[in-house]
C-alpha positions as CSV (number, residue, x, y, z in Angstrom):
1,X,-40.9,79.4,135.3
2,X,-38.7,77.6,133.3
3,X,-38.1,80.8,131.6
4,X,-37.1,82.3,134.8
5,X,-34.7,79.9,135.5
6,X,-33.2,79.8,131.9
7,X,-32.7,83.7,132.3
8,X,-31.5,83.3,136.1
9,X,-28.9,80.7,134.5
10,X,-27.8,82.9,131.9
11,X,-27.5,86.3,134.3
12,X,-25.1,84.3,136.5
13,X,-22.7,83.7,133.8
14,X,-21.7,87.1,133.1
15,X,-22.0,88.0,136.7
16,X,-19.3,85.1,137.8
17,X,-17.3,86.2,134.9
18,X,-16.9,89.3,136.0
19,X,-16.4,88.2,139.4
20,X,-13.4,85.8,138.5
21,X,-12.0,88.8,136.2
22,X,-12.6,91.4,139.0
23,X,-10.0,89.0,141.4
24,X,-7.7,88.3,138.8
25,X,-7.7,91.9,138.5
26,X,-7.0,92.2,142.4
27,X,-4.7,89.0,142.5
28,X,-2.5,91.0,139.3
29,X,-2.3,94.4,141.6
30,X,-1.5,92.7,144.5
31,X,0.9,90.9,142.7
32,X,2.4,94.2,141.4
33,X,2.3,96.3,144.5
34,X,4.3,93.3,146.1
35,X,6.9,93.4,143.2
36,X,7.2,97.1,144.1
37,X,7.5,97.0,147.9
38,X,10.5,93.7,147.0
39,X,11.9,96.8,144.8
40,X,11.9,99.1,147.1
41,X,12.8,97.3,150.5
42,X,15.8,95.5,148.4
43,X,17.4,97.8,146.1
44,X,19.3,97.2,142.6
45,X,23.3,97.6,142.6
46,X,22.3,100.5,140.1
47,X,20.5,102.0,142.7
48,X,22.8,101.7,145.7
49,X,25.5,103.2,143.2
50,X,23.4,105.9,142.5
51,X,23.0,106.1,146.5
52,X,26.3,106.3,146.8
53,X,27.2,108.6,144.2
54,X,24.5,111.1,145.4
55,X,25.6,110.9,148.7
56,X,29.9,111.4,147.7
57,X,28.4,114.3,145.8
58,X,26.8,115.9,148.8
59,X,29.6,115.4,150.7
60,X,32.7,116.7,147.9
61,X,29.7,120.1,147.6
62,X,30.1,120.4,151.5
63,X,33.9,120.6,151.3
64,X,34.1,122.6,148.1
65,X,31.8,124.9,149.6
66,X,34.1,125.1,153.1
67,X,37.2,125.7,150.7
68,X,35.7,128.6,148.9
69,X,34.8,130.1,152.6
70,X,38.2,129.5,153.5
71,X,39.9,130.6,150.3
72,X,37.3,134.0,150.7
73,X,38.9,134.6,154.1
74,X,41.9,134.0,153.3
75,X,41.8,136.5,150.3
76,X,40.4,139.4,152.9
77,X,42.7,138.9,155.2
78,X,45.8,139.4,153.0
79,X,43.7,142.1,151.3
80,X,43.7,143.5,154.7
81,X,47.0,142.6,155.4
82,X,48.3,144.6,152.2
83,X,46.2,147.6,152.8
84,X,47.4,147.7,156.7
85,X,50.7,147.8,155.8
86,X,51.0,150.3,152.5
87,X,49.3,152.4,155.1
88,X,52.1,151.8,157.8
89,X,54.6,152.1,155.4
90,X,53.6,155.7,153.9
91,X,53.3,156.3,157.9
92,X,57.1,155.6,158.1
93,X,57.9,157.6,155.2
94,X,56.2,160.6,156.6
95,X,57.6,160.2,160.3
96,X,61.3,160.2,158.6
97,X,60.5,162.8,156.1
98,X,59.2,165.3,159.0
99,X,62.1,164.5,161.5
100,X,64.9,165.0,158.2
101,X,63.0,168.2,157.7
102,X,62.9,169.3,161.6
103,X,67.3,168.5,160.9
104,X,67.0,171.1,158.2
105,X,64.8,173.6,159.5
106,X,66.9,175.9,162.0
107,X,69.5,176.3,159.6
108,X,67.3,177.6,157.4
109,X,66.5,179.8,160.4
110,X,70.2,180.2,160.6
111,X,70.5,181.3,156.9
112,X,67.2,183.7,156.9
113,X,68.7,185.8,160.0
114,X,72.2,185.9,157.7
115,X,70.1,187.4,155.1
116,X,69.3,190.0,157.2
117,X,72.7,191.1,158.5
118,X,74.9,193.8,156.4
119,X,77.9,193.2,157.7
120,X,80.2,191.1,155.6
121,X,82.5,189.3,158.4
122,X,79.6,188.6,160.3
123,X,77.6,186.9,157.5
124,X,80.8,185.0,156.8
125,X,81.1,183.9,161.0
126,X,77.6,183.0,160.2
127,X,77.7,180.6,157.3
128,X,80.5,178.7,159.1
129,X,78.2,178.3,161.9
130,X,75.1,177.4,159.4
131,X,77.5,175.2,157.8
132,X,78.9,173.4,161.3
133,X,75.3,173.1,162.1
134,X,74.4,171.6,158.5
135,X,77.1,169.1,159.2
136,X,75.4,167.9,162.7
137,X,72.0,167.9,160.7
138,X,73.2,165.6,158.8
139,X,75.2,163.3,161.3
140,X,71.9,163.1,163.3
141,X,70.3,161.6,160.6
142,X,73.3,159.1,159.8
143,X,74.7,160.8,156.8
144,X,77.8,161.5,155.5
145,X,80.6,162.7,153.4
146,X,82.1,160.4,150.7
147,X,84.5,162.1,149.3
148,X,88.2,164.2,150.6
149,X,91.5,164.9,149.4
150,X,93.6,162.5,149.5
151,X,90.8,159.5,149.1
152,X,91.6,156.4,146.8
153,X,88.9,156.8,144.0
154,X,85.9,154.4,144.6
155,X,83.2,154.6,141.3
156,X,80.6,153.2,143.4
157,X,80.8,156.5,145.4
158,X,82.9,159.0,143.0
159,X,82.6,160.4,139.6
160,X,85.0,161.7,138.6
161,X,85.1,164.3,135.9
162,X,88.6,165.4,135.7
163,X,92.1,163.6,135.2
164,X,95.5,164.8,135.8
165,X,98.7,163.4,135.9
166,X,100.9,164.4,139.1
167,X,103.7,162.1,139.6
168,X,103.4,163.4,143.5
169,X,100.3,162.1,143.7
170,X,98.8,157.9,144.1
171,X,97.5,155.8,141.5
172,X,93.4,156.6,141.7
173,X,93.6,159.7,144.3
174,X,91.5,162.5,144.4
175,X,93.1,165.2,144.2
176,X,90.5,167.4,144.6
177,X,86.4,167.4,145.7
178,X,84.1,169.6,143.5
179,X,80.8,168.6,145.4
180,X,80.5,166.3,148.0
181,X,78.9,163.0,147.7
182,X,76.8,161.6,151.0
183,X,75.5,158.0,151.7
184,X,73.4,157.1,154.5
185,X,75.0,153.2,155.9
186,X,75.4,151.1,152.6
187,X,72.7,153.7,150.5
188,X,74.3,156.2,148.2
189,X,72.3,159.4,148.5
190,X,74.4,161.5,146.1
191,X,78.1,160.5,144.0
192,X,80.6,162.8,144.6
193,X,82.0,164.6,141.7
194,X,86.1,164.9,142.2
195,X,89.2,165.4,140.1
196,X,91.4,162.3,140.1
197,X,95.1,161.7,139.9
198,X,97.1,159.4,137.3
């Protein structure tokens, strides 16, 4: 028996070894988990910057995002914008064009009939008409004449491409109008080409 209890003796070492090691174990994890739960319920100034940072970073991607959208928008619109008006513009153009050409067209009428005719005097009376009409054509639409006898040469409106010398005549008159010249308000449509005293 003594045996027994020499054996018994020596088994409970061990066993209340490991039973001290096994809650020095459990104290250590304990010990740990609490350091981790201190970490996380009270973070580190690194970590409240880093917070921080994250969370000015969300917020500078939100606005950077709403600027693109807005820059996006914006760029359609004038896009838009651009294409709505080239389209209004060649509009424009094409409502003058047709009304200058509905000017023209009955004297071409005029000057087709006039082809037709044999007699001399009467295709003569009928230029002067077509001509008188031309003339109104042209007044409807704001045009007119830059250049007659007697006119003080202007080079924004004249060229001239003859000279004389006639003491009768001004300094800078035309003295006479080889083709007319027309401007519509402040536009120039055509220089007139005139020969020009002095």
């Amino acid at each position: 028996m003594e045996e027994n209890k020499k054996k018994k003796t020596a088994g409970e070492a061990p066993e209340e070894a490991k039973t001290e090691e096994k809650a020095k174990t459990e104290e250590k994890a304990k010990t740990e988990e609490k350091t981790k739960a201190e970490k996380k319920a009270k973070p580190s100034a690194a970590e409240k910057a880093l917070a921080t940072a994250l969370a000015d970073l969300d917020t500078k991607e939100k606005e950077l995002a709403e600027a693109k959208d807005k820059y996006l928008r914006m760029l359609a619109e004038y896009d838009n914008y651009r294409k709505r008006t080239q389209k209004e513009r060649e509009g424009a153009y094409a409502d003058g064009l047709c009304d200058a050409i509905k000017e023209i067209l009955p004297i071409i009428d005029n000057l087709e009939r006039a082809a037709a005719v044999k007699d001399a005097t009467k295709i003569a009376e009928g230029l002067a008409l077509t001509l008188k009409q031309a003339n109104a054509a042209l007044s409807a639409m704001k045009v007119e004449g830059t250049a007659e006898i007697g006119q003080t040469f202007d080079p924004n409106m004249h060229n001239a491409v003859m000279h004389e010398e006639d003491d009768s005549r001004g300094e800078g008159e035309i003295t006479e109008v080889f083709m007319r010249g027309y401007r519509r308000g402040d536009k120039i449509i055509r220089d007139a080409m005139v020969k020009v005293a002095n």
